[in-house]
GULUMBA-875023 format. One record per residue (C-alpha): x, y, z. Coordinates in steps of 0.001 Angstrom, whole numbers, plus 524288, in hexadecimal, padded with zeros to 5 digits. Example, Ala and Ser with C-alpha at 12.3 -4.5 7.8 and 13.67 -1.06 7.14 Angstrom:
2
8300C7EE6C81E78 835667FBDC81BE4 
This chain:
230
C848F8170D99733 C8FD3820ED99A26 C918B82B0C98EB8 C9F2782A409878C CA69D8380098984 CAC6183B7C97D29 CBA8283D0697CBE CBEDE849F997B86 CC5EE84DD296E5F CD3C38506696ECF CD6D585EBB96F94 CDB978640A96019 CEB6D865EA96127 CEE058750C96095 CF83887BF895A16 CFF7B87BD394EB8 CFEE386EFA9467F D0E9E86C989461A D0D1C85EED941D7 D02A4854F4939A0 CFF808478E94139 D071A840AB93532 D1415848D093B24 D10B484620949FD D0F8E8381394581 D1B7A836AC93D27 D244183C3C94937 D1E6D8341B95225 D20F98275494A5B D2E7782B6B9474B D306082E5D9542F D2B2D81FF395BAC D322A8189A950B0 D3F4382067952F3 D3CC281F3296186 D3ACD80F7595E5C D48A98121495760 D4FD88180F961B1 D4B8A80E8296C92 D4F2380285964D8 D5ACF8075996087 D5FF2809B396C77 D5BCC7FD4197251 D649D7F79F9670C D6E3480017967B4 D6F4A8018B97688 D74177F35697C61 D6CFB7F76898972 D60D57FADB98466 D633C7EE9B97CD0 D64877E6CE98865 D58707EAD198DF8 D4EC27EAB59830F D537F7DD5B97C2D D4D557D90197041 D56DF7DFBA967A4 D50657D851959EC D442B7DF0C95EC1 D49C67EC3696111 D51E27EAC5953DC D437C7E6FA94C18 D3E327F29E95279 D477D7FBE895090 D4A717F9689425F D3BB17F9CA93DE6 D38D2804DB94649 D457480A9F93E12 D402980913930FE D322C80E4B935E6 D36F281C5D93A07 D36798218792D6B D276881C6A9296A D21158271493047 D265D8319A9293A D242A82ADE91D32 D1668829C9920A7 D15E3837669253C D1A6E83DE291770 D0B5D83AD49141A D08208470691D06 D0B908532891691 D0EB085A019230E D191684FBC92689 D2011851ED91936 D1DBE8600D91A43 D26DB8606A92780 D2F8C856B792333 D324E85F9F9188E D352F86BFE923DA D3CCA861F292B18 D444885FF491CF6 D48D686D7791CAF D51A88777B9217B D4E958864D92174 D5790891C39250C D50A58942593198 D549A885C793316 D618D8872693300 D61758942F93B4F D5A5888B1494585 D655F88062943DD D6FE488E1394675 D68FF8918B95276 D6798883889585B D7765881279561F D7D2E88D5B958A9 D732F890329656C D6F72884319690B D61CB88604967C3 D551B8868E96013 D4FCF890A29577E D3FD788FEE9562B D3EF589CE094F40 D472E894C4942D3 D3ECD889A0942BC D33B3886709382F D2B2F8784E93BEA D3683871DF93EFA D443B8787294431 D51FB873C4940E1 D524386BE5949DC D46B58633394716 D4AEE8644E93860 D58DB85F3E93C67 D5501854769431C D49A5850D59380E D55F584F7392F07 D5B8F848BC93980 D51BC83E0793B56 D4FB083C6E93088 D5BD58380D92A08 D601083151935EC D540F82979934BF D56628254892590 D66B48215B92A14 D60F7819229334D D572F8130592C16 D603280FF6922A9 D6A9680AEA92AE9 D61DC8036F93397 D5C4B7FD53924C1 D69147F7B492300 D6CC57F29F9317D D5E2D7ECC893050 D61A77E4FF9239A D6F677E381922CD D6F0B7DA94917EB D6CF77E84590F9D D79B77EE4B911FE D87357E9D691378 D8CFA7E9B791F48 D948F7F5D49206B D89447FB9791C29 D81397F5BD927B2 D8E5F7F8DB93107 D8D44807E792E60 D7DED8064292EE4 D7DC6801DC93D60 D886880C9294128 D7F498178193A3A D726C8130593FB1 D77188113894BE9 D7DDA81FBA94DCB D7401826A69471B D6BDB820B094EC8 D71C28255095B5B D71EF83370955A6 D63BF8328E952C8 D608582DFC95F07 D669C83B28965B8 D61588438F95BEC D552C83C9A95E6F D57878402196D0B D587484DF996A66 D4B4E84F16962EC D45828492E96D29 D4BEA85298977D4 D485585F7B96E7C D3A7F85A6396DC4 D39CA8588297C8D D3DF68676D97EDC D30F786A33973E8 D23668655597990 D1BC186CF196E96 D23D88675E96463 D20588587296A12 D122785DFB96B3F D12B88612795C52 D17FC851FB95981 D0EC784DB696351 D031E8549895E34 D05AD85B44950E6 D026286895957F8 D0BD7872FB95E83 D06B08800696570 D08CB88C7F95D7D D127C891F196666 D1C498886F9648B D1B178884F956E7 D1FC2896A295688 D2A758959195F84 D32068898995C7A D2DAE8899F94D9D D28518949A94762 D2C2E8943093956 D2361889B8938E8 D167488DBA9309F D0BE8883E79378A D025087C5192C56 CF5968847792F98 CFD2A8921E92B6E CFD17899099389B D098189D4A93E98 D0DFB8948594ABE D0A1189F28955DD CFDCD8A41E94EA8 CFBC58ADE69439E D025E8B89694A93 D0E298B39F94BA4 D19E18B7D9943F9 D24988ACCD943C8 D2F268ACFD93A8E D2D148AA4792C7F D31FC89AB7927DB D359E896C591A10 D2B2389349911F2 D308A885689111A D2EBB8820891ECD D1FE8885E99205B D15998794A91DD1 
């Protein structure tokens, strides 16, 4: 009889620990379930797309339960204590926040030196999402049951859902194309790891959960509020 290799071990992620796998698995679930959202809504929306998928109940079913299941990850993930703890940074607004926000509109670009965890930016479109996503819940609620509403009600529901819709879908677009231009931030998604490096240049306010400073104990980087540390 042959002997049976063993398979090697996967080699330990290195790094800093930037997120928990409760966090890379909330984002990814929000992220196929919006995807699901996007491509059937466009198929519904778009009469050519339409035209070439067919089965427009089907895409309707799919679309509308796929809707109302966005939001039952991050229920599930308030049981991890590091998901609630960065959905509280994501929650709030520091001055080096808004002197990031000054920099980006005036100059037209980023400012890593101003940014704890999370930047502006990433805060902005948290807020974003986030509301967006509860509008067109409810909206989509009503159009879904229109027995619940009267009909100007379900009228102004289906010219909401369907423009906000639209605007997420570009702001959507741009997430995905400032991600794109940031491999180690994907890694950290990916993985739940980012190098050390990156941590102090593009964000380091941010005080990592094991204590030690993003580039190593010698470095210096500038101090953050108290809030915004885990």
């Amino acid at each position: 009889m042959t002997a049976v290799t063993p398979r090697p071990k996967p080699a330990r992620a290195t790094g800093l620990r930037r997120f928990t796998r409760a966090e890379t698995w909330v984002h990814r679930s929000v992220t196929w379930l919006m995807g699901v959202c996007v491509a059937t809504g466009a198929c519904l929306y778009l009469p050519q797309l339409a035209e070439i998928v067919g089965r427009r109940r089907l895409l309707v079913t799919v679309h509308e339960y796929s809707g109302i299941a966005v939001p039952l990850p991050v229920l599930l993930g308030l049981a991890s204590r590091a998901f609630r703890a960065d959905t509280g940074r994501l929650g709030r607004f520091f001055p080096h926040d808004w002197r990031w926000l000054r920099v980006a509109l005036r100059h037209r670009r980023r400012e890593p030196s101003l940014a704890g965890k999370f930047n502006a930016g990433q805060k902005l479109y948290a807020a974003f999402a986030t509301g967006a996503l509860l509008v067109m819940a409810g909206t989509g609620v009503i159009m879904w049951f229109p027995r619940l509403a009267p009909l100007v009600w379900r009228t102004g529901s289906t010219f909401v859902h369907d423009w906000l819709a639209l605007v997420f879908a570009a702001v959507i677009a741009g997430h995905v194309w400032f991600a794109l231009q940031d491999p180690e931030a994907r890694r950290g998604l990916r993985t739940g790891y980012v190098p050390r490096w990156w941590a102090r240049e593009e964000h380091p306010l941010w005080r990592p959960p094991d204590g030690q400073e993003p580039d190593g104990p010698a470095s210096a980087p500038p101090a953050a509020p108290p809030a915004d540390a885990p």
